[in-house]
GUSE-951803 format. One record per residue (C-alpha): residue number from 1; residue in three letters; x, y, z. Coordinates in Angstrom, 3 decimals. Each point is the difference from the previous one (the first is absolute). Example, Ala and Ser with C-alpha at 12.3 -4.5 7.8 and 13.67 -1.06 7.14 Angstrom:
2
{node 1,'Ala',{12.300,-4.500,7.800}} {node 2,'Ser',{1.370,3.440,-0.660}} 
! end
This chain:
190
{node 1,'Unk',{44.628,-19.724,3.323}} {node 2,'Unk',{-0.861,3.002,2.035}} {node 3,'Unk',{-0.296,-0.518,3.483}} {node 4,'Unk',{-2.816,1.700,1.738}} {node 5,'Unk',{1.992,3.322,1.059}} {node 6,'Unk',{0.661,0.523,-3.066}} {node 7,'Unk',{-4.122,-0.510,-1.919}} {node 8,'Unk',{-1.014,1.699,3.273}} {node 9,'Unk',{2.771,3.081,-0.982}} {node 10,'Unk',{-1.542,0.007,-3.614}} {node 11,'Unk',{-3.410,0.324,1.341}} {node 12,'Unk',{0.873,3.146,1.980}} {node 13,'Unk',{1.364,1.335,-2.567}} {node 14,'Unk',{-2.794,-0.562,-2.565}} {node 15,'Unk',{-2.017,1.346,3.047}} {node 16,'Unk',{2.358,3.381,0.010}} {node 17,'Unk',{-0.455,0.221,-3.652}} {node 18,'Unk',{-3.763,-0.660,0.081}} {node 19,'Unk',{0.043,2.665,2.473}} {node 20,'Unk',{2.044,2.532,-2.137}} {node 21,'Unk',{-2.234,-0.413,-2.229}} {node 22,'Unk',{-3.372,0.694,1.738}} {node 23,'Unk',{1.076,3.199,1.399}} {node 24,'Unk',{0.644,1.275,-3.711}} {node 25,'Unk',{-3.258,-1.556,-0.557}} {node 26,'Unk',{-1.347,2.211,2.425}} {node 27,'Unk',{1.993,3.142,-0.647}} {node 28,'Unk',{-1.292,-0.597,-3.855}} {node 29,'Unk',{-3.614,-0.195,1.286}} {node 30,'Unk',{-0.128,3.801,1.329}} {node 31,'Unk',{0.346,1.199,-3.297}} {node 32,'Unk',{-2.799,-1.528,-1.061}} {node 33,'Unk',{-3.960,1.100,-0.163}} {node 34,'Unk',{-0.950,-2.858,2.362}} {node 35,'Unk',{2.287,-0.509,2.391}} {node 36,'Unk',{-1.921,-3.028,1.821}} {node 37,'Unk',{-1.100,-2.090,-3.893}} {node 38,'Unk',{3.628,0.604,-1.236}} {node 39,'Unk',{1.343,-1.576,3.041}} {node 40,'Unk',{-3.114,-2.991,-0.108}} {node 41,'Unk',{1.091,-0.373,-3.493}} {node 42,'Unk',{3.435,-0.390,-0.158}} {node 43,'Unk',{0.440,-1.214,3.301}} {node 44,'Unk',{-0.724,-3.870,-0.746}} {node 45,'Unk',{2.246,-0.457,-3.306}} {node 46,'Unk',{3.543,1.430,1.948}} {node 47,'Unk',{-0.971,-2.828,2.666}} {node 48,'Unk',{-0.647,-2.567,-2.805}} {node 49,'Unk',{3.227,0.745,-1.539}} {node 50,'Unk',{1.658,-0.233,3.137}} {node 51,'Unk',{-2.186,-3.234,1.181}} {node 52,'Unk',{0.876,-1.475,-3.359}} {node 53,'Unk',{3.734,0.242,0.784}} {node 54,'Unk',{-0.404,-1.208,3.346}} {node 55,'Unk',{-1.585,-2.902,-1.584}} {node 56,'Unk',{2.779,-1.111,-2.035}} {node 57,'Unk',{2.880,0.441,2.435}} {node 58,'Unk',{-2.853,-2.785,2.250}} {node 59,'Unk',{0.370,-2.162,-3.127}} {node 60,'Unk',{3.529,0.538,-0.466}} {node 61,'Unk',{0.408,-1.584,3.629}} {node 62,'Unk',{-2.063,-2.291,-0.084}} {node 63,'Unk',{1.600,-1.712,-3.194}} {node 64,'Unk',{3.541,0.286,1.691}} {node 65,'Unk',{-1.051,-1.203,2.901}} {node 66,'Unk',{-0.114,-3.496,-1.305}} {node 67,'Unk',{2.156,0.123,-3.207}} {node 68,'Unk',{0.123,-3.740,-0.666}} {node 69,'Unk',{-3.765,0.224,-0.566}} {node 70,'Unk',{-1.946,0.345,-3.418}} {node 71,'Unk',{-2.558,1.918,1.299}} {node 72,'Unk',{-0.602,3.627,-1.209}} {node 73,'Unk',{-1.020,2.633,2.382}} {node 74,'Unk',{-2.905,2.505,-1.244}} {node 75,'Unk',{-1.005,3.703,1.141}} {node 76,'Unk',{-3.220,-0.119,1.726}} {node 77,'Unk',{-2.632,2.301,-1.946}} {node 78,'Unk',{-0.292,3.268,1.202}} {node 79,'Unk',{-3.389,0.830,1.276}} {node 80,'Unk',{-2.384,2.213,-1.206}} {node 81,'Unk',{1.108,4.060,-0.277}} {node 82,'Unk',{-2.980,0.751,1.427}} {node 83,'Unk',{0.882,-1.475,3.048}} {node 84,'Unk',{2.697,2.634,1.014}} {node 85,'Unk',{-1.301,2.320,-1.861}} {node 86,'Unk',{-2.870,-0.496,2.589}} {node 87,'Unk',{2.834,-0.288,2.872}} {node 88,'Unk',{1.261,3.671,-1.537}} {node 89,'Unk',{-3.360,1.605,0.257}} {node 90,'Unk',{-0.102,-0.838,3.794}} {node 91,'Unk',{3.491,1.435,0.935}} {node 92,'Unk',{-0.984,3.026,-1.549}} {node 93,'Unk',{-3.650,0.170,1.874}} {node 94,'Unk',{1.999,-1.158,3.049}} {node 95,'Unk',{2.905,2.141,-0.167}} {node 96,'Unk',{1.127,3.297,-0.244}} {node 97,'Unk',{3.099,1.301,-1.624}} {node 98,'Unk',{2.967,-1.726,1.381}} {node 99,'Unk',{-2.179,-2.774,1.548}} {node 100,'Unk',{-1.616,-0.972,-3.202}} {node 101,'Unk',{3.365,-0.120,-1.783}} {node 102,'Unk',{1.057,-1.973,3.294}} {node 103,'Unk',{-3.228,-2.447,-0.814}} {node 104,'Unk',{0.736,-0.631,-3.724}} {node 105,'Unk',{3.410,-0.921,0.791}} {node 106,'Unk',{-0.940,-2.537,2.435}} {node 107,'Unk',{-2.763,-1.393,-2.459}} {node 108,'Unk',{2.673,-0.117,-2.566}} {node 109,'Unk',{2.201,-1.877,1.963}} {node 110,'Unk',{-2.880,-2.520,0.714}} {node 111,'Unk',{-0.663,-0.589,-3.191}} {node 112,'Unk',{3.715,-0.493,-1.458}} {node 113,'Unk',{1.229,-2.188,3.044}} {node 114,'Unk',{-3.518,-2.437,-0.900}} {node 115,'Unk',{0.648,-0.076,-3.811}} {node 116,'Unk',{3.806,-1.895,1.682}} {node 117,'Unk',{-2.216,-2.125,2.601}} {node 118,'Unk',{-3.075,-0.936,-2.446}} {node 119,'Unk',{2.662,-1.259,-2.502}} {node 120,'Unk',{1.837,-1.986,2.397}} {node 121,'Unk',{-3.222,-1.501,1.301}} {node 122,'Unk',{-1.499,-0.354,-3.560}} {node 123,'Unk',{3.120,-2.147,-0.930}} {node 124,'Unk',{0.220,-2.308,3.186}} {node 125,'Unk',{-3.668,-0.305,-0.676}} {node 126,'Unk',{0.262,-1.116,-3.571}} {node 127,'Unk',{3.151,-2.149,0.460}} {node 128,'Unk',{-1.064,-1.732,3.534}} {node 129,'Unk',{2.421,0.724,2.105}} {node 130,'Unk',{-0.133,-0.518,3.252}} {node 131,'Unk',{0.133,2.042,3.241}} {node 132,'Unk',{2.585,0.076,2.404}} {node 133,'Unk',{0.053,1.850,3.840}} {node 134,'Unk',{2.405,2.504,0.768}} {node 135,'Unk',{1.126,0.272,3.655}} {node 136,'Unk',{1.158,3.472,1.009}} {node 137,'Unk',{2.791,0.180,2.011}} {node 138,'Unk',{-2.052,0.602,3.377}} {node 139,'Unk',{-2.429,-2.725,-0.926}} {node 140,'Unk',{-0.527,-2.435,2.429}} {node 141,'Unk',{1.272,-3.893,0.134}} {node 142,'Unk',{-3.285,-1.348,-1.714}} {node 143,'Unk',{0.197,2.541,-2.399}} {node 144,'Unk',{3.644,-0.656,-0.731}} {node 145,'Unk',{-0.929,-3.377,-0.038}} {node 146,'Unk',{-2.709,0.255,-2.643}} {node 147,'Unk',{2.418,2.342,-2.318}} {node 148,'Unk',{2.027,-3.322,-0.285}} {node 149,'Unk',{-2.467,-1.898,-1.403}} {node 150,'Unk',{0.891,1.640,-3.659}} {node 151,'Unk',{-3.038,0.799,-2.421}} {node 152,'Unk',{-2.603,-2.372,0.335}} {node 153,'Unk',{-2.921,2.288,0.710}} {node 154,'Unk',{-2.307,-0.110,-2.593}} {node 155,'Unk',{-1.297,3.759,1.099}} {node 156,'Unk',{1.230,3.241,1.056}} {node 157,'Unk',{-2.460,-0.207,3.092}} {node 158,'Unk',{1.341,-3.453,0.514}} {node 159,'Unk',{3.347,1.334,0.078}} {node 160,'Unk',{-0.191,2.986,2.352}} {node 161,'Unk',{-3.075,-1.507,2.541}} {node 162,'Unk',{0.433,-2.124,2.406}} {node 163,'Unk',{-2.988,-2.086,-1.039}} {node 164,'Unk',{-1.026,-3.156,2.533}} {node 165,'Unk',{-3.529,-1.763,1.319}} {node 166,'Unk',{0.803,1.982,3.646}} {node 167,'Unk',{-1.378,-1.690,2.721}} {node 168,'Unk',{-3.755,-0.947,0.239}} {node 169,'Unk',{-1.102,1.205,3.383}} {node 170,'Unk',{-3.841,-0.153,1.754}} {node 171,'Unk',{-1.104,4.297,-0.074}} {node 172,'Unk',{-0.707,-0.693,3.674}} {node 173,'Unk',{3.516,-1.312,0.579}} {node 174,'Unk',{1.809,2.932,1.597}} {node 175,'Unk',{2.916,0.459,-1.962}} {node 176,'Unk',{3.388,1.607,0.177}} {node 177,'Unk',{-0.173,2.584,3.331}} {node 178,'Unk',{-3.716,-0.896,0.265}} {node 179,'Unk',{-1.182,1.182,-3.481}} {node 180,'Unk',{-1.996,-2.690,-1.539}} {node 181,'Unk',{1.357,-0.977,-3.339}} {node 182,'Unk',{-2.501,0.107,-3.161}} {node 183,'Unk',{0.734,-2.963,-1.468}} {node 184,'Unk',{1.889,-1.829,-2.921}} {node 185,'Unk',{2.111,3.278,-2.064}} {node 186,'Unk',{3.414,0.603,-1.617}} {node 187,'Unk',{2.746,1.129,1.667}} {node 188,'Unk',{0.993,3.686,-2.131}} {node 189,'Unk',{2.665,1.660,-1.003}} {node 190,'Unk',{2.667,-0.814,3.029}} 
! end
């Protein structure tokens, strides 16, 4: 199986190509008649081809991620054409020159790295897995703590908030250096 270096290293590098391959898009565009609907138009299938890719090395991982399993990973669907094509229009409105190019490479990038996350998604989704937390290395004790726990979140949000009932407190109650507290709430992200 290929640890995460490595599908992280193949993403880059289908990034790089996509990239390659967008600036000959671009070079091929000021040949023709309409520089802005040549771009609109061909814009969305190079990041579809790309997305698509990036869609099957997600499935590829996610199947070898638990080989003893039956299940079969799936590519999410890409979404419609229009929608970059769309996203292609406004870095070329926004832009100019270098900084449109600059803007269609980032949307490009957006849209292959969420073809990889919407399939991974898609497939814990449709197999019900389970969420786990992930400390980081400077995460606090509670945090550490709650990484050990293994996956039995049933969310993502469950996962990565610290959820609780907080601490029901009177609004005339001063609270915490003489603020007055607003009541029952969740605790956030810490």
């Amino acid at each position: 199986m290929a640890t995460i270096t490595e599908k992280r290293a193949a993403l880059a590098e289908l990034e790089r190509l996509m990239r390659g391959d967008l600036d000959a898009l671009w070079r091929s565009a000021g040949m023709a008649d309409d520089f802005a609907a040549w771009v609109i138009d061909a814009f969305p299938e190079l990041v579809a081809q790309y997305g698509g890719v990036a869609a099957d090395l997600a499935a590829e991982w996610y199947e070898e991620a638990a080989p003893a399993l039956a299940y079969q990973a799936t590519t999410a669907p890409l979404p419609p054409l229009e929608k970059w094509a769309a996203s292609a229009a406004w870095a070329l409105n926004v832009g100019d020159g270098a900084s449109s190019l600059d803007l269609l490479g980032g949307t490009a990038q957006r849209g292959v790295f969420d073809q990889y996350r919407t399939t991974i998604v898609l497939n814990a989704q449709t197999e019900g897995a389970s969420y786990a937390r992930h400390a980081s290395a400077n995460a606090c004790e509670f945090c550490r703590m709650l990484a050990t726990r293994g996956d039995v979140y049933s969310s993502a949000e469950g996962a990565t908030r610290v959820g609780g009932r907080g601490k029901a407190i009177a609004p005339t109650m001063p609270g915490k250096f003489g603020r007055k507290a607003g009541g029952v709430r969740a605790r956030g992200k810490q």
